[in-house]
Z-matrix of the N, CA and C atoms (Angstrom, degrees):
N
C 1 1.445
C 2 1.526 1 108.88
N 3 0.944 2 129.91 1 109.60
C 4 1.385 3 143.79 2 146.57
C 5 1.133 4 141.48 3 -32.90
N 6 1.413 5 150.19 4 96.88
C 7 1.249 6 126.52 5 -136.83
C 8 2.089 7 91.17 6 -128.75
N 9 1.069 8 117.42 7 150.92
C 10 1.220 9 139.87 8 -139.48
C 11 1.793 10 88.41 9 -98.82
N 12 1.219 11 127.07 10 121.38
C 13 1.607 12 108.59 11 176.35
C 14 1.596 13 89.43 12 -123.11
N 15 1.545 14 97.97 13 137.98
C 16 1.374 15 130.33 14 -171.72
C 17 1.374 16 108.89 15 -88.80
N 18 1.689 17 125.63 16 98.40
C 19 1.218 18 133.65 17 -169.26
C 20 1.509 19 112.32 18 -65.37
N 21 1.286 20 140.31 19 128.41
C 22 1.296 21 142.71 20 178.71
C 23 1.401 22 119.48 21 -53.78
N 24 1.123 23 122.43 22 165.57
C 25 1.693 24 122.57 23 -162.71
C 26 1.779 25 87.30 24 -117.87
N 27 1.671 26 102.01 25 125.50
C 28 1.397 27 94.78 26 176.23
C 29 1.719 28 119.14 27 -79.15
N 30 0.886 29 74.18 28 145.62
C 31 1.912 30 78.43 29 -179.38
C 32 1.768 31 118.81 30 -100.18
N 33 1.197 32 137.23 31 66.82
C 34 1.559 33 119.36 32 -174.90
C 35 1.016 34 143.71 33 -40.03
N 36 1.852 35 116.19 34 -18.82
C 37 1.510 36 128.78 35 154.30
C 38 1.074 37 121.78 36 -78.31
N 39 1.240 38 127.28 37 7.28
C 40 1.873 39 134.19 38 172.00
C 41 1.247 40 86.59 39 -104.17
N 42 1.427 41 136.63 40 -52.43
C 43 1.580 42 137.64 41 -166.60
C 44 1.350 43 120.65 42 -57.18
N 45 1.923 44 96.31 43 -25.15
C 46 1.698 45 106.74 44 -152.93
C 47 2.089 46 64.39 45 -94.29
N 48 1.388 47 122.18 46 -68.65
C 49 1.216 48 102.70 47 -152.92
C 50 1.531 49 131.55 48 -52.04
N 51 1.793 50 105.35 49 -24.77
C 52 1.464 51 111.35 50 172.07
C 53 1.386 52 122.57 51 -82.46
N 54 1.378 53 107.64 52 20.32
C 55 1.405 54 107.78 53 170.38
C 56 1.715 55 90.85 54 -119.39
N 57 1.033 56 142.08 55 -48.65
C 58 1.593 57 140.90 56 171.64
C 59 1.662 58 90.49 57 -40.05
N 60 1.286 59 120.98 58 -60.00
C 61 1.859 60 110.97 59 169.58
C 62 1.174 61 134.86 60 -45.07
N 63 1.474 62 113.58 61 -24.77
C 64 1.952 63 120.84 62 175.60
C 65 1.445 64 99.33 63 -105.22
N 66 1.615 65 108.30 64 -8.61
C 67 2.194 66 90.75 65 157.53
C 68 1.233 67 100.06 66 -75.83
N 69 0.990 68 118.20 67 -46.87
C 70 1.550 69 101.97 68 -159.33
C 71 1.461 70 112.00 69 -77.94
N 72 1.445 71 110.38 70 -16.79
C 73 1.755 72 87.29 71 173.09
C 74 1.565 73 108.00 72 -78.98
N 75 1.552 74 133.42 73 -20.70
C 76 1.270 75 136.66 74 157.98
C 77 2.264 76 114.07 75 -49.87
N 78 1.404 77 100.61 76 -52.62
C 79 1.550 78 90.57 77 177.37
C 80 1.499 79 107.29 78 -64.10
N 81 1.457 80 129.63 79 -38.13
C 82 1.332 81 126.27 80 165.50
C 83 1.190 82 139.16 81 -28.34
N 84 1.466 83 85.02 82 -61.81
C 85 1.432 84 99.87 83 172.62
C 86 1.704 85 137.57 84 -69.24
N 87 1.684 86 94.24 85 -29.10
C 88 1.526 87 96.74 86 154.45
C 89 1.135 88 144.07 87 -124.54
N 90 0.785 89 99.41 88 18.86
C 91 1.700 90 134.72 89 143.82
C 92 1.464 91 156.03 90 -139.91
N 93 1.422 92 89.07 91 69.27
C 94 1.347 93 127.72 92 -166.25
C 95 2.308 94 111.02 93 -33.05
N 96 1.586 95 76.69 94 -53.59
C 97 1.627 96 77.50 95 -167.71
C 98 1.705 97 104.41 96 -115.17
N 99 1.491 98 114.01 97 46.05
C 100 1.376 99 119.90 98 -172.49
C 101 1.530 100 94.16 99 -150.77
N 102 1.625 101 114.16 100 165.89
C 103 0.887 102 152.36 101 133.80
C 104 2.039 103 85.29 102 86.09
N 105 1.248 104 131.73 103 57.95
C 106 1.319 105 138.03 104 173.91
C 107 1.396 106 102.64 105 -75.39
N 108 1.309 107 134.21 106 -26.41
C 109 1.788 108 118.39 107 177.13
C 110 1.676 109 106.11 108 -70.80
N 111 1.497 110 120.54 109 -51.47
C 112 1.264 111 120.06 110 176.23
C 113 1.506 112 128.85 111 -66.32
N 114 1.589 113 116.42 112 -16.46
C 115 0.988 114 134.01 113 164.85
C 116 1.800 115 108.30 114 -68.24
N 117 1.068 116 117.45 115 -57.90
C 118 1.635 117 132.27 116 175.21
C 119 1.528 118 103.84 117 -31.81
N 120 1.796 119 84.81 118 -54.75
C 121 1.879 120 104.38 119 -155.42
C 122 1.854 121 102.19 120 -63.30
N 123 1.546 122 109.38 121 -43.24
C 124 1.089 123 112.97 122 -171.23
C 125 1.626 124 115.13 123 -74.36
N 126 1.283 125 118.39 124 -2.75
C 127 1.407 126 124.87 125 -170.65
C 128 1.550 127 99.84 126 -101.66
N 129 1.520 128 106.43 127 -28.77
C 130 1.961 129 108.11 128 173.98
C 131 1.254 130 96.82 129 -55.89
N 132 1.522 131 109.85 130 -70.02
C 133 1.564 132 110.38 131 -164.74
C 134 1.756 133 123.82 132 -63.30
N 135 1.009 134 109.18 133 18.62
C 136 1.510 135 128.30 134 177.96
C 137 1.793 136 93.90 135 -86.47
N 138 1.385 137 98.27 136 -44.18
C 139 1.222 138 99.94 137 -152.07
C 140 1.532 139 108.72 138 -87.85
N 141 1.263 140 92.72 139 -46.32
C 142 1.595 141 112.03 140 159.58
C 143 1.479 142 130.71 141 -30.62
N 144 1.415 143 106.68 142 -41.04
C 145 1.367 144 115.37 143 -179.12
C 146 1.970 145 91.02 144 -91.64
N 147 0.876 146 129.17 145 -57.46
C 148 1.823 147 127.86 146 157.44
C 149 1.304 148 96.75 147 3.35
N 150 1.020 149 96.51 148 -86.71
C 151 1.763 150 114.35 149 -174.16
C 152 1.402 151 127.44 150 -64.13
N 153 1.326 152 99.73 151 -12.09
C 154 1.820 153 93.13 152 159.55
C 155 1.962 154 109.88 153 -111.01
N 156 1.187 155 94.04 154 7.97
C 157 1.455 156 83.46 155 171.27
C 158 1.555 157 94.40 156 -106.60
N 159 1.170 158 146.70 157 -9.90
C 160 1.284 159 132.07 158 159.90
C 161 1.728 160 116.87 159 -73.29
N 162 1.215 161 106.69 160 -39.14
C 163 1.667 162 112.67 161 167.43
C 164 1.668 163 105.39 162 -48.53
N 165 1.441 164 114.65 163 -45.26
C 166 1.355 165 110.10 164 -147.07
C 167 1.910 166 98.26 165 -70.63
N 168 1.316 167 121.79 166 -30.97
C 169 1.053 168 160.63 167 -117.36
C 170 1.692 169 85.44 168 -104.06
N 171 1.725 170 119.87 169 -39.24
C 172 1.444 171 138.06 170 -160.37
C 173 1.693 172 86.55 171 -109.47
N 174 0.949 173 125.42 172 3.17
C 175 1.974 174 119.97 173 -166.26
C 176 1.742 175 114.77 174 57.05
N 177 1.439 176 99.06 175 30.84
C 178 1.460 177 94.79 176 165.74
C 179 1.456 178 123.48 177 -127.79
N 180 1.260 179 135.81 178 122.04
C 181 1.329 180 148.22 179 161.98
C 182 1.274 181 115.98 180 -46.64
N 183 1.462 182 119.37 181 128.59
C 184 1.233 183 138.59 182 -179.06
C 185 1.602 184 97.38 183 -102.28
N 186 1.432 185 125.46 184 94.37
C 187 1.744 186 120.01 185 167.38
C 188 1.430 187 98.58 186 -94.74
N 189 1.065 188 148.35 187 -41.15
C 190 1.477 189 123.57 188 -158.25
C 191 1.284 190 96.53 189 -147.43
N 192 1.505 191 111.30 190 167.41
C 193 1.281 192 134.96 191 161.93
C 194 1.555 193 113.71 192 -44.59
N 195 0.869 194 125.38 193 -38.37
C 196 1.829 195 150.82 194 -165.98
C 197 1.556 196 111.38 195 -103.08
N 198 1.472 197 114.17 196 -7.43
C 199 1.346 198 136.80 197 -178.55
C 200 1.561 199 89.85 198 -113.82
N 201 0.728 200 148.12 199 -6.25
C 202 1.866 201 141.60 200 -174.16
C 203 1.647 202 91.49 201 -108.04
N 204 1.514 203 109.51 202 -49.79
C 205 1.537 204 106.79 203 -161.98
C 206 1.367 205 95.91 204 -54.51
N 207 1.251 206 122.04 205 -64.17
C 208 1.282 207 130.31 206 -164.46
C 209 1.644 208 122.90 207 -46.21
N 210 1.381 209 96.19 208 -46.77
C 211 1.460 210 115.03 209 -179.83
C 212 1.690 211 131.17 210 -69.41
N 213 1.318 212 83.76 211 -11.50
C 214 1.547 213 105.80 212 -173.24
C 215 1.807 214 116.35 213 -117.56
N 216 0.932 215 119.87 214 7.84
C 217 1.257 216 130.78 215 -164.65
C 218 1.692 217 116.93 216 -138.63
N 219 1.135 218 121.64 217 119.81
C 220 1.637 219 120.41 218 179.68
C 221 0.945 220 111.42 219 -45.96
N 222 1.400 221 122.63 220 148.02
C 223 1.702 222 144.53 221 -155.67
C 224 1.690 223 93.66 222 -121.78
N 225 0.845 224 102.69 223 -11.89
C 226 1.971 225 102.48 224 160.14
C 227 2.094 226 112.06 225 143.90
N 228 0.785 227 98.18 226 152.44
C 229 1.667 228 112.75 227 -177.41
C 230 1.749 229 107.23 228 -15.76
N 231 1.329 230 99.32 229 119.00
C 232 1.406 231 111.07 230 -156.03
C 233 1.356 232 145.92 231 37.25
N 234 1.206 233 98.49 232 13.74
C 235 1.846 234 119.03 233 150.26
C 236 1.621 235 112.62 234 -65.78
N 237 1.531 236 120.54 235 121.18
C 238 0.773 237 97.90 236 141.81
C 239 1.825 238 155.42 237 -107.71
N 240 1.272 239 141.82 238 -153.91
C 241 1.043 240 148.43 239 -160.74
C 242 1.923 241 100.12 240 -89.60
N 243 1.768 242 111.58 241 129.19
C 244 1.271 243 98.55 242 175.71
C 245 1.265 244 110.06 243 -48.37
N 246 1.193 245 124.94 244 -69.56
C 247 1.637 246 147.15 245 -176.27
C 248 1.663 247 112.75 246 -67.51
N 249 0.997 248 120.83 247 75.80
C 250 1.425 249 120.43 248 175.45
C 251 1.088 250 117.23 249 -81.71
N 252 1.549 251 104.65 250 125.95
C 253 1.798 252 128.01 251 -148.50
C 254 1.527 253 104.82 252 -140.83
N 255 1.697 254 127.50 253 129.94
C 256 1.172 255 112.51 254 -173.46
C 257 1.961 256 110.29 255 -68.33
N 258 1.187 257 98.27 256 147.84
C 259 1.694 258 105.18 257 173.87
C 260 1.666 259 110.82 258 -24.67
N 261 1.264 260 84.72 259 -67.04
C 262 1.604 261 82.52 260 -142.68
C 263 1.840 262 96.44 261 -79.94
N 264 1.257 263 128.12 262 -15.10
C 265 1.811 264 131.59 263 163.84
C 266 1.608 265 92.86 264 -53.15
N 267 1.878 266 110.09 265 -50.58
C 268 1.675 267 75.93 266 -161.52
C 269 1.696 268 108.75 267 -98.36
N 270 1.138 269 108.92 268 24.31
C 271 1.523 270 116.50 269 152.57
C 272 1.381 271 115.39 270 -72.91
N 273 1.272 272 108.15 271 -54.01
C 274 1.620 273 123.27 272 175.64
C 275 1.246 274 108.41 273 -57.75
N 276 1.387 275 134.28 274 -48.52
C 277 1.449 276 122.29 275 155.68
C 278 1.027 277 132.64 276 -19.46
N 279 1.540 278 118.73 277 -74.67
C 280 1.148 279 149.86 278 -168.80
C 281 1.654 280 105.97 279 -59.53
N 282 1.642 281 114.16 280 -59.47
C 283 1.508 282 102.48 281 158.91
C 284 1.117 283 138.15 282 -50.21
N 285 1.360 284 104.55 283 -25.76
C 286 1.461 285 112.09 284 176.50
C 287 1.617 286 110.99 285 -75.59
N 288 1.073 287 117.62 286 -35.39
C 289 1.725 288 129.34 287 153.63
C 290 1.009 289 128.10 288 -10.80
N 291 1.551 290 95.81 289 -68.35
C 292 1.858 291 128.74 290 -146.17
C 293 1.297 292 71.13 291 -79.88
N 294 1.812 293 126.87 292 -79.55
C 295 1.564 294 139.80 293 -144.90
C 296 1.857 295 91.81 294 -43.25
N 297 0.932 296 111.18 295 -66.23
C 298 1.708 297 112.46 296 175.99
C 299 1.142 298 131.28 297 -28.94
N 300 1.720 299 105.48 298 -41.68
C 301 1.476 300 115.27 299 179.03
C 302 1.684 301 87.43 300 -70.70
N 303 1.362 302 109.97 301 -65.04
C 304 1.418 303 109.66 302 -147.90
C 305 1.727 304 109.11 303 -43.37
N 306 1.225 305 115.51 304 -53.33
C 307 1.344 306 133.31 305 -158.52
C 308 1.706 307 85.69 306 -60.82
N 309 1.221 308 138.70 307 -62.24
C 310 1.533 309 135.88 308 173.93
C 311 1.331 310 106.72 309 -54.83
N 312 1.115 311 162.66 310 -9.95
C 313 0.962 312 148.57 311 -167.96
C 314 1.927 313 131.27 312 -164.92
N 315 1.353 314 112.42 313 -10.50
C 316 1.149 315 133.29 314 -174.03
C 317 1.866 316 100.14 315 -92.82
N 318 1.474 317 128.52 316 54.39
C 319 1.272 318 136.28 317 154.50
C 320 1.552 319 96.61 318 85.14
N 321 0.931 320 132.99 319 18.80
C 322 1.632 321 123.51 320 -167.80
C 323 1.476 322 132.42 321 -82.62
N 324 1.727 323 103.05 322 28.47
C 325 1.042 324 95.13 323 138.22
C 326 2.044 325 102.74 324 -125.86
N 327 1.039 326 110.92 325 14.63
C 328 1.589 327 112.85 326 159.17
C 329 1.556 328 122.43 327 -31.92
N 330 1.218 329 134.53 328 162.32
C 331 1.622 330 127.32 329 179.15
C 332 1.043 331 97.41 330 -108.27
N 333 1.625 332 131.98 331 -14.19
C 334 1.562 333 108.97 332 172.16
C 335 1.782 334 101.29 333 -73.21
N 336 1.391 335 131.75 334 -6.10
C 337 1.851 336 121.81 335 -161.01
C 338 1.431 337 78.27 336 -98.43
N 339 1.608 338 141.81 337 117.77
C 340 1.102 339 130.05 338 152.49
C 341 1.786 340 127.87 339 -90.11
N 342 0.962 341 134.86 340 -169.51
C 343 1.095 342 136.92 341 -165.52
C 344 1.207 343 100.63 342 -95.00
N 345 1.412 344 132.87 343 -23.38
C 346 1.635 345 123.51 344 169.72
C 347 1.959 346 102.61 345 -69.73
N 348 1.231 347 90.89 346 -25.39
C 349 1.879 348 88.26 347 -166.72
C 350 1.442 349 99.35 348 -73.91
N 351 1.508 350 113.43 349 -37.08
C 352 1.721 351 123.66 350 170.24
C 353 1.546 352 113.63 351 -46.42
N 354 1.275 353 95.86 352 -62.59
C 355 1.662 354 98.75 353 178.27
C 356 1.371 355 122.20 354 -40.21
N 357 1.633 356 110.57 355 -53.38
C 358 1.420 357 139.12 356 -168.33
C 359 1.237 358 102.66 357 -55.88
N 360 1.315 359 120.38 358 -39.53
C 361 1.350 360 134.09 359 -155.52
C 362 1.953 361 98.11 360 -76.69
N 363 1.402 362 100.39 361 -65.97
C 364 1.768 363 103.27 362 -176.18
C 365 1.574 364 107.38 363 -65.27
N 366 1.472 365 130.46 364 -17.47
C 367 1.271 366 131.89 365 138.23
C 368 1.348 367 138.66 366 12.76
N 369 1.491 368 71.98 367 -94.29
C 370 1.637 369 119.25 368 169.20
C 371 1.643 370 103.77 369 -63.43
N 372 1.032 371 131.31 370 -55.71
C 373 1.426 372 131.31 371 -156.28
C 374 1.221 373 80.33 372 -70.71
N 375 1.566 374 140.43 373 -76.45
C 376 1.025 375 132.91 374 171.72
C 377 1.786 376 135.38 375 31.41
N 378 1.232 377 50.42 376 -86.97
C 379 2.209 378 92.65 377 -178.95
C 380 1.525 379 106.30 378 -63.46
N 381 1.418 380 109.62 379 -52.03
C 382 1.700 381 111.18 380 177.05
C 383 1.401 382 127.46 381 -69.53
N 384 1.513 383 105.17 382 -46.37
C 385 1.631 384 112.12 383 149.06
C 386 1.806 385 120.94 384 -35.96
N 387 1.298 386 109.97 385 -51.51
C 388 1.935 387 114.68 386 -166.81
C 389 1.606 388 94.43 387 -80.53
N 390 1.487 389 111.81 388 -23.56
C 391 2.003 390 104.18 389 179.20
C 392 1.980 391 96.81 390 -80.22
N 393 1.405 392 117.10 391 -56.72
C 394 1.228 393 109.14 392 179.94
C 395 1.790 394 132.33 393 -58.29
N 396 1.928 395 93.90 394 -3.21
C 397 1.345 396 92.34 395 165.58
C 398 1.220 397 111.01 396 -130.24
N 399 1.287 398 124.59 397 12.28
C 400 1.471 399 112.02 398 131.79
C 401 1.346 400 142.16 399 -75.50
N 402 1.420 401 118.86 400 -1.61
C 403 1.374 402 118.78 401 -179.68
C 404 1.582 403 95.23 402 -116.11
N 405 1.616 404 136.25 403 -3.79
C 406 0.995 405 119.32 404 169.33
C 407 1.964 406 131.30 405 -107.60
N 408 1.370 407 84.24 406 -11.72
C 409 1.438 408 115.99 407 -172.75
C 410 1.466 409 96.08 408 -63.57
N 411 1.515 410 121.34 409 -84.72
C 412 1.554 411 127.14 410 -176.35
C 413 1.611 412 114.52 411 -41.79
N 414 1.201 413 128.90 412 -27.55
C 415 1.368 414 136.63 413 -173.90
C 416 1.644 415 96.50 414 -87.98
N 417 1.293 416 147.30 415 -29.68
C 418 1.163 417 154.27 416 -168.49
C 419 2.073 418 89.23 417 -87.70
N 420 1.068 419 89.44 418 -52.19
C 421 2.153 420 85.79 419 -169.65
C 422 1.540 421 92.30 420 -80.56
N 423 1.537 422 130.51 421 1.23
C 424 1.153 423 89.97 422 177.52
C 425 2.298 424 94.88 423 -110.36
N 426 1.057 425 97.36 424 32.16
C 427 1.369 426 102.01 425 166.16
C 428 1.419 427 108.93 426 -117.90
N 429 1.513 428 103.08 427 16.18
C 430 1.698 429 100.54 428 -166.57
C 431 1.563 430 134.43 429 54.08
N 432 1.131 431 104.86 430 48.27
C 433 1.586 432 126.05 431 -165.41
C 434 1.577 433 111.79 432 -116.79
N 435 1.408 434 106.12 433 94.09
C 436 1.391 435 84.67 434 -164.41
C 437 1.770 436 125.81 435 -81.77
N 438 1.935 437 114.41 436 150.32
C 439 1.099 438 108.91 437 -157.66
C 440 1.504 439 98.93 438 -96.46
N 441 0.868 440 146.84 439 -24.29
C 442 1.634 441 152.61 440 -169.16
C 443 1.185 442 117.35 441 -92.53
N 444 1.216 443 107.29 442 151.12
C 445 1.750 444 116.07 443 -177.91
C 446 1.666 445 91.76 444 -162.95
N 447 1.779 446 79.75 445 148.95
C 448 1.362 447 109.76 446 -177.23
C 449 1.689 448 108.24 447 -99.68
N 450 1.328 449 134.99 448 125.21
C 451 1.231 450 114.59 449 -172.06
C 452 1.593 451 96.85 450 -106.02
């Protein structure tokens, strides 16, 4: 008996983000103790694309920053959210956001932003990126969507 294997549905925002994931293990790697704003920046958009391949997944488009707030957040007392997103992922989002903006643009090459606060910063993104793709990753394979790519 032969059994029928069900080819995965490609996803281009898992594709676009797991390749934003093998830059950064390339900027990592050679440049270990440099370039922490673009490192930050490139770990948002990891996540970023996360989150629009789970939107896409519900038939909703993620266009803007201001298009997520909206979409993700109650429209008033027992309304809910187009895009229903666990709390604390799209908290973790959102920090992961801010840290992105900040690191691009919040004085960084200033002497009060030091290089421990740099570090701290892709850290953190880190951490919010591996929570936003653990709660979005398994829900994507279990629609048969595949998350990996080979570059």
């Amino acid at each position: 008996m032969s059994e029928s294997v069900q080819s995965k549905t490609v996803c281009n925002f898992c594709k676009q983000a797991v390749s934003n994931e093998n830059f950064l293990v390339v900027v990592e790697a050679n440049s270990p103790s440099e370039f922490y704003d673009w490192k930050t920046t490139i770990v948002f958009y990891c996540g970023l694309h996360y989150m629009k391949s789970y939107a896409n997944t519900k038939g909703i488009n993620l266009e803007s920053h201001s298009d997520f707030n909206e979409k993700t957040k109650s429209q008033g007392i027992g309304e809910r959210p187009e895009l229903i997103i666990d709390g604390k992922i799209r908290t973790d989002y959102l920090n992961l956001r801010q840290l992105s903006y900040n690191s691009r643009y919040d004085g960084y090459f200033s002497s009060k932003i030091g290089k421990t606060l740099r570090k701290g910063r892709l850290k953190d993104s880190k951490e919010y990126l591996s929570n936003i793709k653990g709660w979005i990753v398994p829900k994507l394979e279990r629609e048969n969507i595949q998350t990996s790519y080979s570059f």
